[in-house]
C-alpha positions in Angstrom: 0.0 0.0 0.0 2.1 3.2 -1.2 2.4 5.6 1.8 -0.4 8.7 2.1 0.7 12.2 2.8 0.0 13.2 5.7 -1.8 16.6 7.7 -1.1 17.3 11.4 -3.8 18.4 13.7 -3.0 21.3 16.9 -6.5 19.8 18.5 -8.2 16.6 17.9 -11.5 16.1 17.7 -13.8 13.0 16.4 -16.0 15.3 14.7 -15.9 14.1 11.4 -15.4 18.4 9.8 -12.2 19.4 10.7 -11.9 23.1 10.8 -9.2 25.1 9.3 -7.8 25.9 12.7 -7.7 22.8 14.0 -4.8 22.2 10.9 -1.3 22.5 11.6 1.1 21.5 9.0 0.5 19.2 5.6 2.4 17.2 3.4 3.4 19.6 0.3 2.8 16.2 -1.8 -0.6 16.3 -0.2 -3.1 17.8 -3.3 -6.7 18.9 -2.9 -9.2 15.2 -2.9 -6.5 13.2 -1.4 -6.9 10.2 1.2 -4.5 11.2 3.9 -3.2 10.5 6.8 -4.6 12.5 10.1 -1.5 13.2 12.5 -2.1 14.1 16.5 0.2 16.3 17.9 2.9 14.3 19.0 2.9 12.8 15.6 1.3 9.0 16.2 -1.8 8.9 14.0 -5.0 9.7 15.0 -6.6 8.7 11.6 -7.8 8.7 7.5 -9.4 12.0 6.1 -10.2 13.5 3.1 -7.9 16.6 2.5 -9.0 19.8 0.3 -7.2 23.2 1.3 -9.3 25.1 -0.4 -12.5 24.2 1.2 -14.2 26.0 3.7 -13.7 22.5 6.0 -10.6 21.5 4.5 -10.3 17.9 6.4 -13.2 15.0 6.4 -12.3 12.2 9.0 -13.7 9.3 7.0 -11.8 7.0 10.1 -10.3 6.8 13.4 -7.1 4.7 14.7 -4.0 3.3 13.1 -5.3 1.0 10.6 -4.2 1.5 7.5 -6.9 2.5 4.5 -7.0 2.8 1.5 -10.0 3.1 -1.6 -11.1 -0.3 -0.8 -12.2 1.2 2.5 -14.8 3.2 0.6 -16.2 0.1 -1.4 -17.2 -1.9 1.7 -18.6 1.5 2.9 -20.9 1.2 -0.3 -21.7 -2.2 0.4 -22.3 -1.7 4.2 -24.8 0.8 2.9 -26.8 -1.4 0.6 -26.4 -4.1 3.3 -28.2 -1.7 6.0 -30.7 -0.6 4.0 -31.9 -3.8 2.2 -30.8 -6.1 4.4 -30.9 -5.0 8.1 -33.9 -3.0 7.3 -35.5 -4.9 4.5 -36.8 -1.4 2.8 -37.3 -2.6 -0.4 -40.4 -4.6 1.3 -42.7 -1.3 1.7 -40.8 1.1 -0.5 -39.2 2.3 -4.1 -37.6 5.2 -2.2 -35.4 5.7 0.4 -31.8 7.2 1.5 -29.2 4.8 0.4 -26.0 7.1 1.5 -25.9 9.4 4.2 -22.6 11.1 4.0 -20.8 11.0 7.1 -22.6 8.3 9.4 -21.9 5.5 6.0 -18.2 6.6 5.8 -18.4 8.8 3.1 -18.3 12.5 3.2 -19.9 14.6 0.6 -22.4 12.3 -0.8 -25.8 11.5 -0.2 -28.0 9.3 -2.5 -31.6 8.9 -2.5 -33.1 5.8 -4.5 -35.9 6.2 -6.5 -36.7 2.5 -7.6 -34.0 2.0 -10.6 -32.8 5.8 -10.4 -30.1 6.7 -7.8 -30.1 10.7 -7.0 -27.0 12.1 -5.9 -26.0 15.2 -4.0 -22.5 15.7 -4.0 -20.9 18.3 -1.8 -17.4 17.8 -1.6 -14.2 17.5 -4.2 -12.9 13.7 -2.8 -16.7 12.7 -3.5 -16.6 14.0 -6.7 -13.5 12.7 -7.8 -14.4 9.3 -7.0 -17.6 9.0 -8.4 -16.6 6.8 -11.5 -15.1 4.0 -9.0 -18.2 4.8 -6.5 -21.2 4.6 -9.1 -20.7 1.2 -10.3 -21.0 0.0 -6.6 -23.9 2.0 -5.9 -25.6 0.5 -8.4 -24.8 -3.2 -8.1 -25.5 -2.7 -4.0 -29.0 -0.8 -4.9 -30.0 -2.4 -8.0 -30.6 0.6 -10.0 -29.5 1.5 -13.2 -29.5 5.2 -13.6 -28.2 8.0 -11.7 -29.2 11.9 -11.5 -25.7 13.9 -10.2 -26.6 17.3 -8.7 -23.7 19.9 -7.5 -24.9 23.3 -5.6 -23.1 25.8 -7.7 -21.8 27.7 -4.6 -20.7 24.7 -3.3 -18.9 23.8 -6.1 -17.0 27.0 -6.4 -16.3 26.7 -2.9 -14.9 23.1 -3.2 -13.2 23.9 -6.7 -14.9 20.9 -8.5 -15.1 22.1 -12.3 -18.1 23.1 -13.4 -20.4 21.3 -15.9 -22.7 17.9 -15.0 -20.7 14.5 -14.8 -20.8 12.2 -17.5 -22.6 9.4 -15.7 -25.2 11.6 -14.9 -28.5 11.0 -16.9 -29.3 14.5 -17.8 -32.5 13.2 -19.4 -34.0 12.2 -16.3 -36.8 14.5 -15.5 -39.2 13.3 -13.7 -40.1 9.6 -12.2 -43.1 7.7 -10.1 -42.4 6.2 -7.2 -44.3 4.1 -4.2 -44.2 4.4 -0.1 -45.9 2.7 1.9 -48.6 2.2 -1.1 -48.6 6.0 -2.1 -47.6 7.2 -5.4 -45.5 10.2 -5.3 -43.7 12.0 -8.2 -40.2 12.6 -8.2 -38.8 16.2 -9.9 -35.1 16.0 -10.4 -35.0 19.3 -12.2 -37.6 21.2 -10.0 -37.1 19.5 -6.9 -35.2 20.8 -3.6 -31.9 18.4 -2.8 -31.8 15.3 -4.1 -35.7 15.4 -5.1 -37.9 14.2 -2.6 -37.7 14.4 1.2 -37.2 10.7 2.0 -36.2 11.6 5.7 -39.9 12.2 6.9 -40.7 8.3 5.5 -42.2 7.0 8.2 -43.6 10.1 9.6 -46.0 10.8 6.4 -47.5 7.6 7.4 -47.5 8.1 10.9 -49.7 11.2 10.1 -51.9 9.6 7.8 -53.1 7.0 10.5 -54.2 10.3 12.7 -56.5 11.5 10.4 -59.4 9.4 9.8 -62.3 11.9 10.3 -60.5 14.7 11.4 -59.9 18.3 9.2 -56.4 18.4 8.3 -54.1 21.4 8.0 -50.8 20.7 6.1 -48.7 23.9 6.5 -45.3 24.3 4.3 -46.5 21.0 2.4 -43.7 21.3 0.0 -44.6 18.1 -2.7 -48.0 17.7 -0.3 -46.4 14.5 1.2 -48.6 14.8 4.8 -51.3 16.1 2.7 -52.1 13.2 0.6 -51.3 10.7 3.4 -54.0 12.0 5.1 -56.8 12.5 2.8 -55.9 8.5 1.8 -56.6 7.8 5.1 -59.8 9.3 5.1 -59.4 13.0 6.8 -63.3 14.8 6.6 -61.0 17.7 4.8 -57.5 17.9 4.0 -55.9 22.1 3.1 -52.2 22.5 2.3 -50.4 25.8 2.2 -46.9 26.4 0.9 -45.1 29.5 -0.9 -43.4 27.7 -3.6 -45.5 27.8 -6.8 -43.6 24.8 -8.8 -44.1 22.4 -5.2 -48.0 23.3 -4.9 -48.1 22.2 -8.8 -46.6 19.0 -7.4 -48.7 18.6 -4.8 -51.7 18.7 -6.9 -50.1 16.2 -9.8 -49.3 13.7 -6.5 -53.3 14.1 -5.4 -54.2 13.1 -8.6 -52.2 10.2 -8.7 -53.7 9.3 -5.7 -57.2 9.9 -6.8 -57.4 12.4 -3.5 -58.9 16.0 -2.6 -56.6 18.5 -1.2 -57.5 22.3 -0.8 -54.2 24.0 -1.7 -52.9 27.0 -1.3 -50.4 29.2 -2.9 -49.3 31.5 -0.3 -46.5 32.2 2.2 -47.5 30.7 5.4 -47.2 33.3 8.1 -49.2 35.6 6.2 -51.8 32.8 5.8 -52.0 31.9 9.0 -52.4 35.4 10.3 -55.5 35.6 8.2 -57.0 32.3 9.4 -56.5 33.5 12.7 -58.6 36.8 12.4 -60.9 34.7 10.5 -61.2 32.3 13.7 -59.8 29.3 11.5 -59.1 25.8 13.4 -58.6 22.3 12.1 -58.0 19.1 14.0 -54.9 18.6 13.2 -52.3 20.6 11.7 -48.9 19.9 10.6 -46.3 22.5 10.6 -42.8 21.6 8.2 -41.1 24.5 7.4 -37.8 24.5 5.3 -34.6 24.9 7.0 -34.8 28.2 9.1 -31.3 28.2 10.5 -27.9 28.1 8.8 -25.4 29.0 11.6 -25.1 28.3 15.0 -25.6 32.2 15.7 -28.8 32.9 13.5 -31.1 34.3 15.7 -33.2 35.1 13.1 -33.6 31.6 12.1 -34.8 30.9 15.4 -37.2 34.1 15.3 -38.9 32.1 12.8 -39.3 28.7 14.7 -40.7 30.9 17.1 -43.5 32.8 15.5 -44.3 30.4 12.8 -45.4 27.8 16.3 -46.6 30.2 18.1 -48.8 31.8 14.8 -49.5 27.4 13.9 -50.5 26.8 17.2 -54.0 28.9 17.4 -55.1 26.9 14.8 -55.2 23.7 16.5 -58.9 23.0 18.2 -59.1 22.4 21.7 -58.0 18.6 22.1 -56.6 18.4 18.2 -53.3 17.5 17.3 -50.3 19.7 16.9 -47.2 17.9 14.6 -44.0 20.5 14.5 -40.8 19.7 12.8 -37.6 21.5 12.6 -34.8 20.6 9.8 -32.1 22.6 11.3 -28.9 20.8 12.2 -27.9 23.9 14.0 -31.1 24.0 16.3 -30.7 20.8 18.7 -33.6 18.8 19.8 -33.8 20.4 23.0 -33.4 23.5 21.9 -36.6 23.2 20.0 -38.4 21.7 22.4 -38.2 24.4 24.6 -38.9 26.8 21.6 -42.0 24.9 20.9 -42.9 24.9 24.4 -42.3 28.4 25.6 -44.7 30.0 22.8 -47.4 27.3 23.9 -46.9 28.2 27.9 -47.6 31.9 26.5 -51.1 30.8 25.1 -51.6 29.0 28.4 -52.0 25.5 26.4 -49.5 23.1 28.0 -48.8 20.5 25.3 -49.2 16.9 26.0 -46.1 15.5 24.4 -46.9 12.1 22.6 -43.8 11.6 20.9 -40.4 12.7 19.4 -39.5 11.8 16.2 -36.7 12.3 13.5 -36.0 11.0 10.5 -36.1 7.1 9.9 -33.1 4.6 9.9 -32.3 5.0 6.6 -30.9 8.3 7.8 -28.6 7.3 10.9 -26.5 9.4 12.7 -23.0 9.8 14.4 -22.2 10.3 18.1 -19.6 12.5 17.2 -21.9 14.5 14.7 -25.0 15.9 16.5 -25.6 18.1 14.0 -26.3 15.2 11.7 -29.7 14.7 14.2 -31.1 17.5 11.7 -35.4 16.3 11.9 -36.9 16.5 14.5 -40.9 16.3 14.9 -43.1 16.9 18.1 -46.3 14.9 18.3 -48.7 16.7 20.8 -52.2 16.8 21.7 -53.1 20.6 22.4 -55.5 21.6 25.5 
């Protein structure tokens, strides 16, 4: 195995980001996408990273100890993947959809994948990802049994990571749109109009979840993006189902994923917060209203972010009726679970409605999560009943 260059840390940390600071001296042979070796201080090694200078986080721990890795480590990774998902949590049983990489927790930093039955969706967000993609892509398929692949860069990201511009050859740039099943919905997938990697597959288990509360009930669906919660519910027989969200292009989703349901769903073009406001003066409730908003925070000091967790819960929550269900969810990796808990719970102490917490919920298995990464605990959903 030829010998890696290597980059010396002043601090360590098992956080898999590795912050500029925390660098002291690399190998000069050491180039930007490189597997190389992570040096403590005293010079014994602390671990395997993926080294980019020019990135805002310039070293990804992909592994810690003295073992020796190489690319072969990143294969098995792939194949740990497929074996979690399809294996371990037998996902193909109930669904064509589901995360197949998650970055950091699977070993491999800078790409997440989403399959949509024989499409795999790709977000790649750092240069060593990138890089590797023609030795990576083969694998993913073979582990996930698809056949082709949608690649998606963030242009900022790439100029921040210095990955050339233009789409990667083994991306299918024909790909537009697809169908997919979950849990026996049919939802349509919009590569080119979509947020991420197209489809929020994180809140699985939750659509469903909310589906079996709303037999009967009038149902409020507030940021519906794609109308997910919406159509879960009016399936399961809600009395009324109304969905509200400010992007045009995901209402027009919405309404093409009713219809493939064969459903009714009031929506709504309209930014929430003025919506609700109106509702309110019109003395608007429903029996049980979901509120997921898209991500409100972006750094650990955004107060303003956490202004709008505030009044968007405390504006959502005087639409519940007495006794109805209240579902809140935050996507913020910056905003910890306590955190918005107690954000959730301060503006409901202010109406004098003390929540009865039924659960806490995130996103499902096919997302896991490090214990050196809290951030990577990004959903999380309160289940209450409202007095």
């Amino acid at each position: 195995m030829p010998e890696l260059p290597t980059v010396q840390l002043k601090y360590l940390s098992h956080h898999p980001a590795i912050w500029p600071k925390m660098i002291g001296k690399a190998s000069p042979t050491a180039r930007p996408g490189d597997l190389v070796r992570v040096l403590a201080k005293d010079g014994s090694t602390f671990g395997t990273g993926f080294w980019n200078p020019q990135a805002r986080l310039p070293l990804r721990m992909v592994h810690h100890g003295d073992e020796e890795v190489d690319e072969a480590y990143f294969d098995e990774a792939i194949r740990r993947a497929a074996t979690l998902r399809r294996g371990l949590l037998q996902l193909d049983d109930d669904s064509e959809t589901y995360r197949a990489v998650h970055a950091d927790a699977d070993r491999l930093p800078g790409l997440v994948a989403d399959r949509f039955g024989e499409v795999l969706s790709l977000e790649v967000t750092t240069l060593a990802a990138w890089q590797r993609l023609d030795r990576w892509l083969p694998l993913l398929h073979e582990g996930f049994g698809t056949t082709r692949a949608h690649i998606r860069v963030d242009p900022e990201l790439a100029r921040v990571e210095c990955i050339s511009a233009g789409t990667h050859p083994a991306s299918d740039d024909t790909l537009r749109r697809t169908k997919v099943r979950e849990h026996g919905v049919t939802y349509e997938v919009d590569f080119a109009a979509g947020h991420k990697t197209g489809f929020f597959c994180d809140q699985r288990d939750n659509r469903r979840r909310f589906g079996q509360l709303a037999r009967g009930r009038e149902v409020l669906d507030l940021c519906c993006y794609t109308g997910g919660f919406a159509v879960n519910a009016a399936l399961a027989g809600a009395a009324e189902v109304t969905a509200v969200d400010l992007d045009e292009k995901a209402v027009a989703m919405a309404r093409r994923n009713a219809n493939l349901n064969d459903c009714r769903i009031k929506l709504t073009h309209a930014d929430a917060f003025t919506w609700i406001r109106t509702m309110i003066a019109n003395g608007r409730q429903w029996d049980l209203v979901m509120a997921d908003p898209p991500k409100f925070i972006f750094s650990r000091d955004d107060e303003a972010g956490r202004a709008k967790y505030h009044d968007l819960n405390k504006l959502a929550l005087q639409l519940v009726r007495p006794g109805g269900i209240y579902v809140t969810c935050s996507c913020s990796g910056r905003l910890s679970a306590d955190e918005f808990e107690r954000i959730v719970t301060r503006v409901a102490h202010r109406q004098d409605k003390p929540l009865q917490i039924l659960d806490r919920t995130g996103a499902g298995a096919d997302h896991p999560t490090l214990s050196t990464y809290p951030e990577s605990r990004y959903l999380k959903v309160i289940w209450s009943r409202v007095p």
